[in-house]
N, C-alpha and C positions, 0 to 999 in steps of 0.2 A: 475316465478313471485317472485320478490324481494321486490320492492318498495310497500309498505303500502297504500293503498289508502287513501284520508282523513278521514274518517269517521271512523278510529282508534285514533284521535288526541283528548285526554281527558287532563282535569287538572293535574299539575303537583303533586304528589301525600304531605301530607306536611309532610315533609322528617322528622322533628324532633319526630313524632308521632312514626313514621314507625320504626326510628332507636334507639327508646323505647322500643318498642313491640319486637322486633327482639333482644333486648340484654337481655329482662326479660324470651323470650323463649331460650335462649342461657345459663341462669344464670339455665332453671332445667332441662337442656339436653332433650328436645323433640324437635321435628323437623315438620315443616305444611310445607304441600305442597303449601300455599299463598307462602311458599320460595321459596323452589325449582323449582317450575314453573314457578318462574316466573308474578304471576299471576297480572295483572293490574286492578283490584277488589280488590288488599289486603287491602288497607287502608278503604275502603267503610266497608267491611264486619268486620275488626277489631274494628273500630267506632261503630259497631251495636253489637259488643259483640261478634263475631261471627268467627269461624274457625275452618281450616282444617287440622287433627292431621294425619300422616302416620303411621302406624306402620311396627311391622316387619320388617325393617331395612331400606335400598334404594335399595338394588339387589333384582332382579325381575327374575325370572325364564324362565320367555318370552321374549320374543323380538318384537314388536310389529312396526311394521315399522310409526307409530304414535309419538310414546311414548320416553321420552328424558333418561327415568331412564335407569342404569345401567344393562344388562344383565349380570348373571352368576350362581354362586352359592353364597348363601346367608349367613350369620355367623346365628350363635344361637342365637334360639328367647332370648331375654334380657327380664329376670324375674321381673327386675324394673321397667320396663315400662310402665306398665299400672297407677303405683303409680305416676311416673314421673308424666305422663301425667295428674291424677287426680288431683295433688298438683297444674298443671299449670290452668287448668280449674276453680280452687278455687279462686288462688290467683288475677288470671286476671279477673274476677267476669261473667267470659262466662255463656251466657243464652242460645247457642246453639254451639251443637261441632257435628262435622261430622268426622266419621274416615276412613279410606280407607287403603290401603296396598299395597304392590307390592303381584303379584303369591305368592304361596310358593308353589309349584308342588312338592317343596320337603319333605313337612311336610303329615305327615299322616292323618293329621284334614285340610288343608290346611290353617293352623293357625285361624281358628276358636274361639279353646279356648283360645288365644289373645284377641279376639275381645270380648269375654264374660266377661272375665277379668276387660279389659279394660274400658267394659261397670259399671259392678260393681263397680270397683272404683272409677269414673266419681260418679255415684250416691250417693258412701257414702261420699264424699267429698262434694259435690254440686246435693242437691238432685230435686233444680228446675230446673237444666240445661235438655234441650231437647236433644237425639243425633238421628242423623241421621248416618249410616252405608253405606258406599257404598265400597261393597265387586267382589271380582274376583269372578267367575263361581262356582268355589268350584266344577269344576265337576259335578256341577248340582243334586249334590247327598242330594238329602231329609233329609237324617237325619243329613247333618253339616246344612243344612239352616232352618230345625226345629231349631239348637241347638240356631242359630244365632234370628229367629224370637221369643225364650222362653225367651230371654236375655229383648227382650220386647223395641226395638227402636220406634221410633216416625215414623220413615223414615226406610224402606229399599231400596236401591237402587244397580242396578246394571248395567254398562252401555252398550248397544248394538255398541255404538262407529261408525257404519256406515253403509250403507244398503245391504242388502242381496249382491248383482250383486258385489259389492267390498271387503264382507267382506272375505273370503281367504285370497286376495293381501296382506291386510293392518294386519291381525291379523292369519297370519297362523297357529300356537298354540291353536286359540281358537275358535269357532263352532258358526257360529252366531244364528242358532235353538234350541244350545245349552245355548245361552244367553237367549234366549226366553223363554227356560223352566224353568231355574233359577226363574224369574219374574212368571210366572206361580204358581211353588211351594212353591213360599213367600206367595202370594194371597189366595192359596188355604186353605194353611193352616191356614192363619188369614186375614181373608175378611175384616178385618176394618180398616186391617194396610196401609199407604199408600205406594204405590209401584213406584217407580222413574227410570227412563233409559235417554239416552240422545245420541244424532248423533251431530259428527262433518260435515258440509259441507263446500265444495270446495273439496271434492278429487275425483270430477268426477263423482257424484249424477247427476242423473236426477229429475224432478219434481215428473216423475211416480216412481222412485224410492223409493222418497220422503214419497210417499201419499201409499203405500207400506208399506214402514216400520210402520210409524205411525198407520195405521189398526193393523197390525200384533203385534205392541206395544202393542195398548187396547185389542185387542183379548186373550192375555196372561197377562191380568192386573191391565198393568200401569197405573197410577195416575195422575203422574207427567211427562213432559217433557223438559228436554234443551234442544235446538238446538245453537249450536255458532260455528264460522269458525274455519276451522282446520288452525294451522301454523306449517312448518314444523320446527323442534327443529334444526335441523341441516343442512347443502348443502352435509353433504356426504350422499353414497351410499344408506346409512342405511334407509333413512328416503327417502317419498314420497316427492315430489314437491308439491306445493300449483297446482292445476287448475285452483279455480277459486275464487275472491272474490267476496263472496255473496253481496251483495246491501242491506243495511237498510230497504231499501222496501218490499226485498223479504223476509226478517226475518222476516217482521210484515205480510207478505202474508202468512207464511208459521202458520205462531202463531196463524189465522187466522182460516187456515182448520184445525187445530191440536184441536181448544178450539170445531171448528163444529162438528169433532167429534165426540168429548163428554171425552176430558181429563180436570182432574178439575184445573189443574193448567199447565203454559207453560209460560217459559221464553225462548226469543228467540234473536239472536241480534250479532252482528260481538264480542263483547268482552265477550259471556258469558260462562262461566266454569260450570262442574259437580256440584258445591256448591254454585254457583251464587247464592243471594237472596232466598237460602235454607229456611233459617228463615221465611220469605214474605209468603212464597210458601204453608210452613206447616201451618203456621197459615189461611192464603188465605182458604187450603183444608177444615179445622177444620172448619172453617166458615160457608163454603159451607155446609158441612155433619151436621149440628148444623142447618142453616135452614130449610136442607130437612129431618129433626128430626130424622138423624140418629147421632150412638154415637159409638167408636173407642174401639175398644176391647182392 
C-alpha cells in the first residue's frame, strides 16, 4: 500500500512559521522529533507552545522494524544538553515539553539520569512549563523508573507500539509484557501520576486484538491513550509494509470503546503521534480528576 488515501489531505502547513521555529531550534543545537519524523502536527502543536525534544542523541540501540531512527551504536551522552534544551524551552516561551529518546541499551541507567537532568533544567529555566516523558522500557527495572517518576513529570509515558499477536515481528528487542510492566510500576509507585501508552494500527491488528490490548492497557495503568496509523518509514527490507488504512470511522469507533472502558483520555485518528494534543489530554485528565475531587501527587 503506497497511495495515501484521502483523509490524510490537511492544510498546507504555513511554511514561514515553521522555517522560524526550525531555525531558532537550530540556532541552540537541540533536535524534536516534530523534525525528524516528520510529523504533520508540527505547526499545530508549535502554535500551542508545544513540543517534542529527543534526547540522547539519534542512534538507537534497537532496531525496531517500525521505527525510521538510525540503528547502532550511540556517541556519548552530550553533558550540555539538558541546558541546550532548557535555554530552548525558555526562550520559545513553551508551556508544555515532552521528551523521549532513542534505547540506550548501552548505558548502565539506560540514560535515565538524562532525563532527570534534563527534567531539572527545563524547571529551573521555566518553572511553569509541564513535561511529559515518554521513555524506552528501561528494562522494566523499578528503581530507574522510580528515579524517572521522583524527577516528578506531569505525564509519564511509555509506548506498547502494537498488540500482543504482533508485537515480536515489529519490535524484536523489546517484550511487549515487558511494556506492560513498565506502565504498571510508574502507577504503582505514584497513583496520581498520569500514565500514557499508545498502538499504531494498520500492521495487521485485528478488532479483538484491539480491544485486548486496550483492557491489558488499563489493567497495568494507563490513563491515556493514542491510537494513529502506522506508516512505513521506508520501502526497504527493514521496515513492515503498511496493511491496512484504518477509516476515520474506525478511529472514532475505536476511541469509543477505549473512553467505555474507562480511559480518562484518548486521542485517536489516521494523523495522530505519541505527543499529539499531549497538552489537551493533561489538562482534559486534571479536569476530570478535579471533578471527581481527586488531586495529583
Amino acid at each position: 500500500m503506497n497511495r495515501l488515501p484521502s483523509w490524510f489531505r490537511q492544510p498546507f502547513p504555513e511554511q514561514e512559521k515553521v522555517l522560524n521555529f526550525k531555525a531558532f531550534l537550530k540556532s541552540k543545537h537541540v533536535y524534536t522529533v516534530c523534525q525528524g519524523a516528520h510529523c504533520p502536527n508540527l505547526t499545530r502543536c508549535w502554535q500551542q507552545k508545544v513540543a517534542t525534544f529527543m534526547i540522547l542523541g539519534d542512534v538507537c540501540t534497537r532496531a525496531c522494524r517500525f521505527c525510521a531512527v538510525t540503528s547502532g551504536t550511540p556517541k556519548a551522552v552530550d553533558e550540555k544538553e539538558p541546558f541546550a534544551i532548557a535555554d530552548a524551552v525558555r526562550d520559545a516561551g513553551l508551556d508544555y515539553v515532552v521528551l523521549t529518546s532513542v534505547t540506550r541499551d548501552d548505558l548502565k541507567d539506560q540514560g535515565v539520569d538524562q532525563f532527570c537532568r534534563t527534567m531539572s533544567a527545563i524547571r529551573s529555566h521555566r518553572e511553569e512549563a509541564c513535561i511529559e516523558v515518554l521513555v524506552p522500557d528501561l528494562r522494566a527495572d523499578p528503581l530507574l523508573i522510580q528515579k524517572i517518576i521522583e524527577c516528578a513529570p506531569q505525564v509519564f509515558g511509555h509506548n506498547i507500539e502494537t498488540v500482543k499477536r504482533l508485537s515480536s515481528v515489529f519490535r524484536p528487542q523489546a517484550d511487549y509484557h515487558r511494556s506492560l510492566k513498565v506502565l504498571r510500576i510508574a502507577k504503582d509507585h505514584a497513583p496520581g501520576i498520569f500514565v500514557k501508552s499508545g498502538l499504531m494500527l494498520g500492521l495487521g491488528e485485528t478488532d479483538a486484538d484491539i480491544m485486548e490490548a486496550m483492557r491489558e492497557l488499563l489493567d497495568h495503568g494507563c490513563d491515556i491513550l493514542t491510537l494513529g496509523q502506522y506508516l512505513s518509514p521506508s520501502r526497504t527490507s527493514r521496515h513492515i509494509v503498511v496493511q491496512r488504512f484504518v477509516h476515520p470511522d474506525d478511529f472514532q469507533r475505536y476511541k469509543d470503546k477505549a473512553l467505555a472502558l474507562g480511559f480518562k483520555g484518548v486521542v485517536s485518528g489516521p494523523l495522530v503521534r505519541s505527543s499529539y494534543m499531549a497538552k489537551e489530554m493533561y489538562e482534559a485528565c486534571c479536569a476530570k480528576n478535579l471533578a471527581a475531587g481527586r488531586t495529583l501527587i
